[in-house]
N, C-alpha and C positions, 0 to 999 in steps of 0.2 A: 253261343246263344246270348240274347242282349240278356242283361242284367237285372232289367223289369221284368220279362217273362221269365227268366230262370227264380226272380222272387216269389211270383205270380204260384206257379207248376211248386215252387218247393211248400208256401205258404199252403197252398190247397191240397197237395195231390202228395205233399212231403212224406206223411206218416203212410202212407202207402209204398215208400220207395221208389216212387214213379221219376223220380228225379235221378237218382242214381240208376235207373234203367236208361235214363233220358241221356247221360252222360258215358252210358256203354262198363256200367261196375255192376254186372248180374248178377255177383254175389252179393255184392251190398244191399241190392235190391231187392233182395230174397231173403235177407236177414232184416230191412226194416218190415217189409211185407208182414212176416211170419211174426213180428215183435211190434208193431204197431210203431216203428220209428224209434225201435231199442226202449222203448216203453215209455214213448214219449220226449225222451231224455236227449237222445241224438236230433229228431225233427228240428227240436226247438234252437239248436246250436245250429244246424244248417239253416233258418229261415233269419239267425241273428248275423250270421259268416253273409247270406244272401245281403239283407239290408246292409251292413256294412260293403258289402260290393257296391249296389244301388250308390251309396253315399259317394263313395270314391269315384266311380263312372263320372256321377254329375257336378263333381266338386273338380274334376280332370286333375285328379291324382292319377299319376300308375301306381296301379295295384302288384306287387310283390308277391302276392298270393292269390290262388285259383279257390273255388268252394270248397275244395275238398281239404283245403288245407297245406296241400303241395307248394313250396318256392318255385318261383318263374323262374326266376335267375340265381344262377348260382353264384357263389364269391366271388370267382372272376366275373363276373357280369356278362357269361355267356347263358341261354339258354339251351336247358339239358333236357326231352322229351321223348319218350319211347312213341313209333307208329302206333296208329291203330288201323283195320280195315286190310291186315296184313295176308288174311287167306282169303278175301275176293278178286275177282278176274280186275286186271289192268283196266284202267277207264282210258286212258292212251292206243293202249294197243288191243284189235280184240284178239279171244283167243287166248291169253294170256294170260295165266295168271301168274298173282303175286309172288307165291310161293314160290314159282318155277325163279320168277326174277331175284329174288331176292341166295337163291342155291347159286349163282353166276355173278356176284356183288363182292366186294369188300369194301375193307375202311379206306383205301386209294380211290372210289369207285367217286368221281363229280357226279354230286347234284344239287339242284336248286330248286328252289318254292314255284308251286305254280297255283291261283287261283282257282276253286271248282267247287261247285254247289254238290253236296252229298246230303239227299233228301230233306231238302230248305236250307241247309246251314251252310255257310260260306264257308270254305275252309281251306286252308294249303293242303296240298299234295307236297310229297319229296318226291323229283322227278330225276332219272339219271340225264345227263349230256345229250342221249343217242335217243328219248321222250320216254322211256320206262317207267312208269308210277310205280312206287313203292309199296305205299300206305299213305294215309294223313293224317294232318296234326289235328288233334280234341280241338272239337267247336269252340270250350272256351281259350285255350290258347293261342287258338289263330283268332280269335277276336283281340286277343290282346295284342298279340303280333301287328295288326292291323290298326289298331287305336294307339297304341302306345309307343311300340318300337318300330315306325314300320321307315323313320326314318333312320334308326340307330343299325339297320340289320344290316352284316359285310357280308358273310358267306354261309352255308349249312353244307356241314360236313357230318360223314359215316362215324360216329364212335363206335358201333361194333353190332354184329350181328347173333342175335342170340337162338337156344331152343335147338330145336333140330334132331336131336336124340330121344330113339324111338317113336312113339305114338305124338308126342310133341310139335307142333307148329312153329316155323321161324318167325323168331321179330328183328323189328332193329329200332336202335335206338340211335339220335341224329344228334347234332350240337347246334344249335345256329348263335356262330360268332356274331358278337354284336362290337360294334366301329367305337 
């Protein structure tokens, strides 16, 4: 999400939670919801983390950090990201879903980024070798991936597949090596 409108949606709609719904944390969003933005207290730190994004964007800093307060990049200067969108059907292949794909995967399993709009937001997909989509990466991190690193990126590789047991949904969580 561009950094105007994610100011815009936090500054307005913030004490609502509508932001943190907006970025897929339903818990979060149920806890400003129900607390009016932690009772004001959290809003106001999200809409100061937003303006401070805003700044950065337009100053063409890279930002190190996402709204939520997460590191992009880790020590080594890889970044570190769990999927999301892990239990909808493939956008690659129909029929398929994620879940099935992701039971047949490991950490040896190639893949790479691929470009695709998931309802307005531009975003990476992890795609395997053979075109298996995965999940994708959070609207604001493939914005950064995009604006910032898009010419630093070597490779995105599996660090590990998680979940699975019991009632539990798989995730995965990717590295994308940066050059």
């Amino acid at each position: 999400m561009h950094p105007i409108l994610k100011l815009v949606i936090t500054y307005f709609f913030g004490i609502f939670g509508v932001h943190k719904f907006i970025e897929g944390d339903k818990k979060k969003g149920v806890l400003y919801l129900c607390t009016l933005g932690l009772l004001g207290f959290g809003w106001i730190y999200d809409v100061v983390i937003a303006v401070i994004n805003v700044i950065k964007y337009y100053s063409g800093q890279s930002s190190a950090t996402i709204s939520n307060g997460n590191a992009v990049l880790g020590d080594d200067g890889n970044m570190y990201t769990k999927l999301r969108a892990v239990t909808k059907d493939c956008v690659n292949v129909e029929g398929l879903n994620r879940q099935f794909a992701l039971e047949h995967i490991d950490e040896h399993t190639r893949v790479h980024l691929q470009e695709y709009n998931s309802n307005g937001y531009d975003v990476f997909l992890v795609v395997t070798d053979e075109g298996i989509d995965l999940g994708e990466i959070s609207n604001e991190r493939s914005l950064l991936l995009k604006r910032d690193f898009a010419d630093k990126m070597d490779e995105v590789v599996i660090k590990d597949i998680t979940g699975g047991k019991g009632d539990h949904y798989l995730g995965c969580n990717v590295v994308i090596k940066m050059k």
